[in-house]
N, C-alpha and C positions, 0 to 999 in steps of 0.2 A: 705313499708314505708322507705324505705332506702337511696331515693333521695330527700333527706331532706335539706333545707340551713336556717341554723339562721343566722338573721341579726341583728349584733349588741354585742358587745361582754362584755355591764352594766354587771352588779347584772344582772338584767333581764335573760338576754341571758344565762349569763353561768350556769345560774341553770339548764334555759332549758337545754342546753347541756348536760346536766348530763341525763336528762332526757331522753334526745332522742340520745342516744350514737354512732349513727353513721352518725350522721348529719353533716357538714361544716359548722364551725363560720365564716362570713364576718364581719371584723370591719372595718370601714373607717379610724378611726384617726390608724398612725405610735402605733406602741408597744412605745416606747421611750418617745411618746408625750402624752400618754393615763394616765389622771388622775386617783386618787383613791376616793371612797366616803367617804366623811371625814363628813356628817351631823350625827345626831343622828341613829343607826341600832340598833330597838329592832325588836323581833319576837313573836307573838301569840301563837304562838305552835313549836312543834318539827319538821312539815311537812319537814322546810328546810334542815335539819340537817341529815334529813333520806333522800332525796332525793340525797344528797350531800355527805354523810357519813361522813360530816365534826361533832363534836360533838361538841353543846352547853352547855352553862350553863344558869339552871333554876334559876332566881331572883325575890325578890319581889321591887316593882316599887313605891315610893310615889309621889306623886305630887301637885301640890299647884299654886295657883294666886299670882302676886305681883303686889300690883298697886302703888310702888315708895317705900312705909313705911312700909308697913303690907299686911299679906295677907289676902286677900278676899273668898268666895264662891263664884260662878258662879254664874252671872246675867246677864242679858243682855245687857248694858251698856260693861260691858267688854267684851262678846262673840262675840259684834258688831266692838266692837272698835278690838279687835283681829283680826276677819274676813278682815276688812278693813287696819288693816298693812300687813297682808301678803296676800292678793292679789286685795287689793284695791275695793273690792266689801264685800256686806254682805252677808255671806252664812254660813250655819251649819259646824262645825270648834268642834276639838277632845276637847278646852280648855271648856266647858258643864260637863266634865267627870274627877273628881281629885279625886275618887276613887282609895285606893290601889289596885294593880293589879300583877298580874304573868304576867311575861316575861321571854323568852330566849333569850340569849345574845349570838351570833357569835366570835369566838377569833380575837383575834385584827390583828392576819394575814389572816383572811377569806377572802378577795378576794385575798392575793398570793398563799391562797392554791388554790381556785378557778380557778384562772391561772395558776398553775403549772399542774392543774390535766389533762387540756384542751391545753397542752402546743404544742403538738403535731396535733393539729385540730385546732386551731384559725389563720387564712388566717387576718394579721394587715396589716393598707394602701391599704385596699382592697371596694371602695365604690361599693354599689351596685346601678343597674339601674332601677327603676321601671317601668321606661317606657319600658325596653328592657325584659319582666318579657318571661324567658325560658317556655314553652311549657311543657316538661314530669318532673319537679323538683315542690313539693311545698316548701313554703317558709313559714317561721313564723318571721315575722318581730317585733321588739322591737322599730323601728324605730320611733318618733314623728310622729303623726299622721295628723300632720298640712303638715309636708315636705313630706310625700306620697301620700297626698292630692292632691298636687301642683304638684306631679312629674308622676300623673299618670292623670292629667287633669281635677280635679274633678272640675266642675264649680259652684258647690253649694258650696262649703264649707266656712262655716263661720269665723271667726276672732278666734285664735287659743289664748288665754291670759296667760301669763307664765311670774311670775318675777324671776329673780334671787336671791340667797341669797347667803350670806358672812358665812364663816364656820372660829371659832377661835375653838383649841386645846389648852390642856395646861394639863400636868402630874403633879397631885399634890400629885405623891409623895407614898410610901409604905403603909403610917400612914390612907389611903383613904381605902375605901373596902366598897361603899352604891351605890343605884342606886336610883336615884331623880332628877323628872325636874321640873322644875318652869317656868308659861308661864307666857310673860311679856304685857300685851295688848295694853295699853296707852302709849303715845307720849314722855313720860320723857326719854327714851332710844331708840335706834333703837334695839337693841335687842327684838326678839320674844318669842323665848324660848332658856332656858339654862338646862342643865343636866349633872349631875355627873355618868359615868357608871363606877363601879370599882374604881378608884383611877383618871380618867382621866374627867376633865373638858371640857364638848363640848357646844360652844358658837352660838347660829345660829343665823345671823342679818338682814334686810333688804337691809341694805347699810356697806359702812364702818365705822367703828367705829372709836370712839375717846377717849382717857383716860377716860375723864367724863362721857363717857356711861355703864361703867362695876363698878360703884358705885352701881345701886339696884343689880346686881348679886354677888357682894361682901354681899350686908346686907341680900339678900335673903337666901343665901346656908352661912351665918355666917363665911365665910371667909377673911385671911388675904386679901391683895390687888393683886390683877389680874392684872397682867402689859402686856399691847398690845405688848411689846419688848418679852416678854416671851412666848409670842402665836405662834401657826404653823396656816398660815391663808391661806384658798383655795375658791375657788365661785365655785358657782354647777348652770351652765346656766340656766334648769328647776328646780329653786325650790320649786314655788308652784304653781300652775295650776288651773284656772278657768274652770269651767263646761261651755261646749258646749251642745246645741240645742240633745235634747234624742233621738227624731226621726234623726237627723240627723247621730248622733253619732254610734247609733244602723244600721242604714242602709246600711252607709257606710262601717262598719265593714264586714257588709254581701257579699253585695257587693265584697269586695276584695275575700275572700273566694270563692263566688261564680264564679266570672267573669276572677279573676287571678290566684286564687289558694295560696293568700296570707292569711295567718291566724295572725290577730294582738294580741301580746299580753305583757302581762305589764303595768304600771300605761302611761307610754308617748305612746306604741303603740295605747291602746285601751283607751285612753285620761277621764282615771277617776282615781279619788284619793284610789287604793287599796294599800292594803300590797303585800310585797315581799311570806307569805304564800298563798296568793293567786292566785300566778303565779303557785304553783304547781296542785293546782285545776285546774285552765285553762289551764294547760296544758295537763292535763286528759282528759279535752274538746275537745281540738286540736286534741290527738292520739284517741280519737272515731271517731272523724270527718273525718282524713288521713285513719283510716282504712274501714270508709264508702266506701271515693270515691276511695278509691284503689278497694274493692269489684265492685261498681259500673264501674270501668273500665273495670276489668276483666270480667263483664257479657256482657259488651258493645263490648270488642274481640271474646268472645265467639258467640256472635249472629252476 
């Protein structure tokens, strides 16, 4: 297992990387040019934090509906209307579920430490080919799963649906120390959801905003006024991702595995709505799987 390349150097990648310690990271964008994930990062469990040895902190999580004036219970009316602002279709959506909850919480330099760990392995400016896919290397790609679709000729593949979303920041301050989101469903805002992690306000929108749109997130979270002047503002090109065809989805997957030797994994490789702790399951997947077909080779030299 030691001719290994991950492509892709997200969240994703670099956890694998940790993972699989002597693998080679491909990123395509420049170091210089490589944005950071500035949406909301909570985590399930500890998985990430052991795989990573970076260490969390465990919080408890409330959260709530706002439908303009007050908040609501979950019904379908809102769960619909949610569904349909962020990704334009109706489909089962996390705002059903405003249960307190445990989470862990990554430090706020978690991908520089990320980066720094892997500082010596990540190959930046470096795109990978899939149609040119090497012969004796496998590959674990992070890659969207629509563009190795496309780059490896796949003539079935279906319409891939991914909107963007707007990320505002805002530090509010020492006197903060809660962790609470509030989903915003209906059309009065472009705003979807907002959460407070720590003392930091993170704002996630459809489109861009405008002063008049961070009035329910002022009356929801009972704060002074949220000024757009006062925000750190980034877009994150996949931010929410429509469900493709299962049989398609599934087979394709196999496919690569089978046919290249490429093993996809992550919410954009394997094109479904998971967590970042579930990259480390699948990656447990992935090294049973590389140590099959390594065995499997070795018996095929041998005979």
């Amino acid at each position: 297992m030691n001719n290994i390349t991950i492509v892709g150097a997200g969240l994703t990648g670099m956890i694998a990387a940790h993972i699989f310690p002597q693998a080679r990271v491909l990123e395509a964008t420049p170091e210089a040019e490589l944005g950071q994930h500035r949406a909301l990062l909570r985590f399930r469990s500890e998985v990430v934090s052991e795989a990573t040895g970076i260490p969390f902190r465990a919080v408890t999580v409330r959260k709530g509906i706002w439908d303009g004036n007050r908040f609501i219970e979950p019904n379908i009316c809102a769960a619909n209307s949610y569904s349909m602002k962020c990704t334009g279709k109706i489909l089962p959506r996390s705002v059903w579920n405003v249960d307190a909850c445990h989470r862990w919480i990554a430090p706020m330099n978690f991908i520089q430490q990320l980066r720094e760990n892997l500082s010596s392995r990540v190959e930046y400016g470096t795109p990978f080919n899939f149609k040119a896919l090497p012969t004796a290397a496998s590959v674990i790609s992070t890659v969207p799963m629509g563009i190795v679709a496309k780059q490896v000729g796949e003539q079935a593949a279906p319409t891939f649906s991914f909107n963007p979303i707007k990320v505002y920041r805002l530090d509010l301050g020492t006197g903060c120390d809660v962790h609470q989101t509030v989903y915003f469903p209906f059309v009065d805002t472009l705003v979807y959801r907002a959460s407070i992690t720590g003392s930091t306000l993170i704002i996630e929108a459809v489109d861009d905003l405008q002063q008049g749109d961070l009035v329910s997130v002022q009356l929801a979270f009972g704060l002074g006024p949220v000024r757009l002047n006062q925000c750190e503002i980034s877009s994150q090109r996949y931010g929410k991702i429509a469900p493709i065809d299962e049989a398609f989805r599934r087979g394709f997957i196999y496919r690569l595995s089978d046919q290249f030797g490429v093993y996809s994994l992550g919410r954009f490789g394997t094109w479904r709505n998971i967590l970042l702790d579930d990259v480390v399951h699948d990656c447990a997947v992935i090294k049973r799987l590389l140590l099959a077909d390594s065995y499997a080779r070795g018996r095929a030299r041998a005979v």
